[in-house]
C-alpha positions as CSV (number, residue, x, y, z in Angstrom):
1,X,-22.0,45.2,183.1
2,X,-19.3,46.4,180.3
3,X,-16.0,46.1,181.0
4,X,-15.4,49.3,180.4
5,X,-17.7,50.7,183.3
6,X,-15.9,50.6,186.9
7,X,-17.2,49.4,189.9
8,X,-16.8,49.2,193.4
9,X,-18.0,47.3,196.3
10,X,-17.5,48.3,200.2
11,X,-16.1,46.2,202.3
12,X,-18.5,45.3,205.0
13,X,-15.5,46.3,207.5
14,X,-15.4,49.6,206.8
15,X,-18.9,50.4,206.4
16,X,-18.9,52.7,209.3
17,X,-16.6,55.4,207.3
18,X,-18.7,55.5,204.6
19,X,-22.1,56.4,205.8
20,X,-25.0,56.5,203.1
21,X,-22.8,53.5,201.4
22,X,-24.2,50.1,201.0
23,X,-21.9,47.3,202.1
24,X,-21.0,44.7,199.7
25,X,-23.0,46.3,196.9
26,X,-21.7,46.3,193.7
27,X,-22.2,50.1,192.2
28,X,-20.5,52.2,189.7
29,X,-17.4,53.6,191.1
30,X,-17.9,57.0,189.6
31,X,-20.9,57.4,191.2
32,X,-19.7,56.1,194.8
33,X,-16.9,58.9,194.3
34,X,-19.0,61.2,193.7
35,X,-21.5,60.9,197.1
36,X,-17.9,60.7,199.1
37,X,-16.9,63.6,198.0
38,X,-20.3,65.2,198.6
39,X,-20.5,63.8,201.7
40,X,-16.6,65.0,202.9
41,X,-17.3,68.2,201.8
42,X,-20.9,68.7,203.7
43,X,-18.6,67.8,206.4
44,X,-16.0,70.2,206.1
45,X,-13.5,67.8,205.2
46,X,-10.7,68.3,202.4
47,X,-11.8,67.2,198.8
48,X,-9.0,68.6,196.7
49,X,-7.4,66.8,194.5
50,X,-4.1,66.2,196.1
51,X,-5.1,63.9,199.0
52,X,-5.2,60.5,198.6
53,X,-7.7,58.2,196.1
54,X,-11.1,58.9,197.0
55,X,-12.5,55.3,197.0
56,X,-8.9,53.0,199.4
57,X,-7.7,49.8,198.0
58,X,-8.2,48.8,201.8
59,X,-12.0,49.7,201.7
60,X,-12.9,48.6,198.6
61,X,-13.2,45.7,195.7
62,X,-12.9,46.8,192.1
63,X,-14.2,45.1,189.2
64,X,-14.2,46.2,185.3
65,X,-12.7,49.2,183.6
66,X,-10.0,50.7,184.4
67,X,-8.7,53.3,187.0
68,X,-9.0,56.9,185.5
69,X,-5.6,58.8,185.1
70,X,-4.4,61.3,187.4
71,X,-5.1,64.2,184.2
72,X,-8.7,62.7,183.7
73,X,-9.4,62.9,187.2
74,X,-7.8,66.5,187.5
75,X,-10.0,67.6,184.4
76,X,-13.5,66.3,186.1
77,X,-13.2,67.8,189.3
78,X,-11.6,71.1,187.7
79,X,-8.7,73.4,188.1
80,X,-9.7,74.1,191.9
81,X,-10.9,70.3,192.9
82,X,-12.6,72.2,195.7
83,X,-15.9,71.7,197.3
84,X,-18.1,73.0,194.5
85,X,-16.4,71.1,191.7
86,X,-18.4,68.5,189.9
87,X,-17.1,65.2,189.7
């Protein structure tokens, strides 16, 4: 994988707050972000962007890349960061 492509890997301990994640598989970050999101805001959690990072230090291994800026981040998920914005 190139370096400059992020990914994570759930911890098998916290499996059970990530449902439709696959413990201890290594996957592209983005993309794990992106089903969380989904998934929080099918549940009528809060996705903006002002709560805290997405994919937890605690829950997660990170390997390659580099962690996308606050701006970047901002700039995906759109002025709004709500429920409908794309990540």
């Amino acid at each position: 994988m190139s370096a400059a492509v992020r990914e994570c890997c759930l911890r098998r301990e916290f499996s059970v707050l990530y449902p439709g994640i696959e413990p201890e598989v290594w996957e592209i970050a983005a993309n794990v972000a992106e089903r969380v999101i989904t998934r929080r805001s099918w549940a009528g959690q809060d996705t903006a962007v002002g709560i805290p990072r997405v994919l937890r230090d605690e829950h997660f291994d990170f390997r390659g890349g580099r962690r996308p800026s606050r701006q970047s981040l901002q700039s995906r998920l759109g002025e709004g960061g709500g429920p409908g914005a794309a990540l």
